[in-house]
N, C-alpha and C positions, 0 to 999 in steps of 0.2 A: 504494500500500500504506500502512497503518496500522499502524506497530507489527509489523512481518511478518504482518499479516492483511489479505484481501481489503477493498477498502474499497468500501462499497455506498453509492448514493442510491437510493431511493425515488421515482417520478415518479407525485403523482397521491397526495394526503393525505386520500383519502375512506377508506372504511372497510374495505375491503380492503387498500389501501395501509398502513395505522397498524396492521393483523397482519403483515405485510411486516416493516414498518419494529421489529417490538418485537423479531422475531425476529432480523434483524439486529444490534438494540442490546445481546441478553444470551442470548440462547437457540442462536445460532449459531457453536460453531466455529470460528477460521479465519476470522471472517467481522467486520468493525465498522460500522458506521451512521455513512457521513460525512455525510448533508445527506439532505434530505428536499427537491421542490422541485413547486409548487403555481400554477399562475397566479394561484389569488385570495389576495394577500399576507395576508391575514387568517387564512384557513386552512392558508398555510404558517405562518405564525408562531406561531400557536398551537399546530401540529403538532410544531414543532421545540420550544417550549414545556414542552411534555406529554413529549416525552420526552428532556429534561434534554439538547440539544445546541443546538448555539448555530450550525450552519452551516445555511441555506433560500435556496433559490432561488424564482423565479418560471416560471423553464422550465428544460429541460434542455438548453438551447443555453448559459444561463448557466454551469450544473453541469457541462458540458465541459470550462468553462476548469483546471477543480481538478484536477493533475494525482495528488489522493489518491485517489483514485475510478476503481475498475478494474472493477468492473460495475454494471447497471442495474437495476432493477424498473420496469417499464411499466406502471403500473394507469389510465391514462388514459381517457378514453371511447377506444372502439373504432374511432371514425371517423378517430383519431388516430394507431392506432399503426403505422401504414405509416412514417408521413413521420419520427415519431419515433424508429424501430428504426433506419433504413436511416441517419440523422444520426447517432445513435450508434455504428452497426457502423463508420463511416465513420472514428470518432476509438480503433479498433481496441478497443472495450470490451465487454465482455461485457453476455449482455441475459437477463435469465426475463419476458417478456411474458402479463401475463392472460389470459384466455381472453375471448371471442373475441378468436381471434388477428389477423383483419381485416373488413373489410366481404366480400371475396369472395377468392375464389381467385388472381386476377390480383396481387394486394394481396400474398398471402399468397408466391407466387413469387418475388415482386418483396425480399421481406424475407427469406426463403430466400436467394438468390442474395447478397442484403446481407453476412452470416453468412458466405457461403463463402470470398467474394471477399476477406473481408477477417481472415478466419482465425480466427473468434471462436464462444462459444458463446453458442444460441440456447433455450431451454427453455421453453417454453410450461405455461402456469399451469392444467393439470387435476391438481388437488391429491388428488382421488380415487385417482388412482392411489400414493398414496402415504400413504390409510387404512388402519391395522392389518387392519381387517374386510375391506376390499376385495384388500388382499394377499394374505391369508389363500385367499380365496373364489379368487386368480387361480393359486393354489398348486395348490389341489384338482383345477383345472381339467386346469393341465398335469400332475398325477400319475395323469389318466384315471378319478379317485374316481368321478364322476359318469357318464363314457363321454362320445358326443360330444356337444356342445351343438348343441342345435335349436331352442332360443329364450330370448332375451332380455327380460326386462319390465323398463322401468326409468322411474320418476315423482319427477318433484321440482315442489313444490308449493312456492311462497315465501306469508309470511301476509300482506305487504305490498303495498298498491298500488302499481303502477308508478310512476315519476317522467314527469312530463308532457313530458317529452325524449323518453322511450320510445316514445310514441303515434305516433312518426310511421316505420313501418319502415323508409322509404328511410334514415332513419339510423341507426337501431339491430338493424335484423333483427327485431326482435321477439322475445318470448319463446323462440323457440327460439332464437335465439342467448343473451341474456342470461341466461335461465335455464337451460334444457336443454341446451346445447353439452356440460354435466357428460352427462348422458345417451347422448347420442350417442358419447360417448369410451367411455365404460363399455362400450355394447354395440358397438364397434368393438374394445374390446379384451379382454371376455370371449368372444368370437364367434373374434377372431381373424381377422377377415375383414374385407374393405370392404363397404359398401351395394350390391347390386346394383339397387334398386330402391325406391321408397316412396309410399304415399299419408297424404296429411295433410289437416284439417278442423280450421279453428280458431273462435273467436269470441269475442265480447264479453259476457261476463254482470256484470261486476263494477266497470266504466268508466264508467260513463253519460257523463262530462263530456269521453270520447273522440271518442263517437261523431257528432257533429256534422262536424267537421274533421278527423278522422281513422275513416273509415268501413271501411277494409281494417285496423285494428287489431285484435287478438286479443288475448284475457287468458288466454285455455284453447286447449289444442292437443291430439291425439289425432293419432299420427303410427304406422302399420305401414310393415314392410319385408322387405325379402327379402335376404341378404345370398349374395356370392358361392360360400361355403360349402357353401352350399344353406340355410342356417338362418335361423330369422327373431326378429325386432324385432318391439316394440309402444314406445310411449315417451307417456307422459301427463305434462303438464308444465302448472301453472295458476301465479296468479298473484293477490294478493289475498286469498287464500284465507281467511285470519282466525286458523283455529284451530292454527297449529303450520309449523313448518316441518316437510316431510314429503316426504324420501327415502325410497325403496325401491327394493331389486334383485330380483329372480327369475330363477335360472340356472337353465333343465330342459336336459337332460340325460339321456342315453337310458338309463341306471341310475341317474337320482337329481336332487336338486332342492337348489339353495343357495338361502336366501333371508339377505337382507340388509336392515339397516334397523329402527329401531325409532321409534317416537312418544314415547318415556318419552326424559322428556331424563335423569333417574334411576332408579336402585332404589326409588325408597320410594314405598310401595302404602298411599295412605290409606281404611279403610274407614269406613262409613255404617250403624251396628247398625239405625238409625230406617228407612232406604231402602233398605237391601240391597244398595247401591251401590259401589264403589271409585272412585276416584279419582288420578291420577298428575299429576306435573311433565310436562307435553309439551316437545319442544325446540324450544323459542322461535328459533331463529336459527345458521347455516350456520356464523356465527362460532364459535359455543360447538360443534357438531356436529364438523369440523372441524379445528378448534382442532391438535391434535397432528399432523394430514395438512399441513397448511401449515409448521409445522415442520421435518418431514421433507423436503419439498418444496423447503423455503431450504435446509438444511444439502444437500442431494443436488446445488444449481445450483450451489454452493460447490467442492463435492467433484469435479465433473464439472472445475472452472476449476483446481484444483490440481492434480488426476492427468490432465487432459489427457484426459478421455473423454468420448465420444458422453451427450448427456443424455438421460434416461430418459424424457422427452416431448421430442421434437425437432418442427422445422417441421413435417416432413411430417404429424404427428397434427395440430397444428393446422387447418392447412388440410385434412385430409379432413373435417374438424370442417365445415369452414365452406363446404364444399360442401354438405355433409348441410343444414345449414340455409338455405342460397339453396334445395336444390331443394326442399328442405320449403316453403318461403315459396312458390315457385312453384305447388305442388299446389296447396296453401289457394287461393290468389288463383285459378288458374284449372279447380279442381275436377277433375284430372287425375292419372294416375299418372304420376312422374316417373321415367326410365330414367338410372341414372346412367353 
């Protein structure tokens, strides 16, 4: 503890980590920012730098020793955060791990059981569920506004190219885990159901400098399903894409339709008297989108560790997450519908 507050590190100073970390520094409750900790010392130092504390490790075996430091942020690559969850739960600390939550399921068990065995909380990093808009929309749901749901649509499009780590999916899953895992959560938890089934088709439009060494990569994915419910999924998920970052949801509904999502990163509607045109700010980036859902999402892994309750994403979302996207990888690769 810090001052009777939660004391937090951050593991992993890329740029989801440094929203993590600001939130802990001033925006969280209850909550203080003791250390940030980064393998490449440059990018810890800077890290801790940038936001005015003077404590960086180089791993989180180091950030152990600190007995101020009573939970964790996991924003590591993903291939990573098995071994790192399970050394943490070990020294009795609490943990909110990014999403994806591991390479597969066995992984993701294995980090579960971590969490139980050794009495601590586990929270898993689908920040969406903890969007004004998406609350909102999960509101109406359970109030029957809509009746039942019978399909899900849900796309997230990043503008950026992948990172050439990405290209190879034996490590990273590929877009559907690094992107879309947010999708797959959505329609697991507006559906209210698990997957009973899926077909997916992906491919390369946007890679050229993938496709040589890495010929099963995908930059676009196009994934249906069927869920136990009875209800179904679609989920389109690219990457690259240039013009916007660009979520959307579609909740039909057998009296009614939520849609969710917009391109305007603001209000302000510039017109064209010469072209007859308008114009808008599109939303450049997940950060700025966001922004407020990742807050709520630190202050709730906080509140879960003071009142002693079940967190509002636990294991178990995680890894259905990360089943959905192995059998999605599976379809792709071998042009099949997968039975989950």
């Amino acid at each position: 503890m810090i001052d009777g507050k939660i004391g937090v590190c951050v593991v992993g100073a890329g740029r989801a980590g440094m929203i993590h970390a600001v939130n802990f520094l001033k925006n969280v409750p209850g909550a203080a920012l003791a250390a940030v900790a980064d393998p490449v010392e440059e990018t810890a130092r800077a890290s801790a730098r940038e936001l005015g504390i003077e404590t960086y490790y180089l791993s989180h075996k180091q950030a152990l020793e600190n007995s101020d430091i009573d939970a964790y942020v996991v924003v590591s690559p993903t291939k990573f955060h098995v071994d790192i969850v399970k050394e943490i739960a070990a020294e009795k600390k609490h943990i909110l791990c990014e999403k994806p939550m591991a390479m597969n399921v066995d992984e993701c068990e294995e980090m579960i059981q971590a969490a139980e065995e050794n009495h601590i909380k586990l929270q898993i990093g689908f920040m969406r569920r903890f969007d004004e808009s998406f609350c909102h929309a999960k509101s109406v749901i359970e109030a029957g506004e809509i009746g039942d749901v019978v399909m899900v649509r849900s796309n997230t499009r990043g503008p950026s190219i992948p990172r050439p780590w990405m290209y190879d999916i034996k490590k990273s899953n590929g877009p559907l885990a690094e992107v879309n895992s947010h999708d797959i959560d959505t329609m697991r938890w507006f559906t209210g159901s698990e997957f009973k089934s899926l077909y997916a088709i992906g491919g390369n439009y946007r890679c050229p400098d993938a496709k040589a060494e890495f010929p099963d990569f995908y930059d676009n994915v196009v994934m249906t399903a069927s869920f136990e419910s009875g209800a179904q999924g679609m989920l389109d998920g690219a990457q690259g894409v240039g013009y916007a970052y660009d979520a959307k949801v579609e909740i039909l509904g057998t009296k009614g339709c939520i849609y969710l999502g917009n391109l305007k990163g603001d209000n302000t509607l510039i017109c064209h008297s010469d072209t007859r045109t308008g114009t808008y700010p599109l939303v450049e980036s997940w950060r700025g989108l966001f922004k407020d859902a990742y807050r709520r999402e630190d202050q709730a892994f906080i509140e879960c560790i003071l009142n002693d309750t079940e967190p509002k994403v636990t294991g178990l979302d995680g890894k259905m997450a990360v089943k959905v996207v192995n059998a999605g990888n599976i379809s792709i690769m071998e042009k099949r519908i997968v039975e989950l």
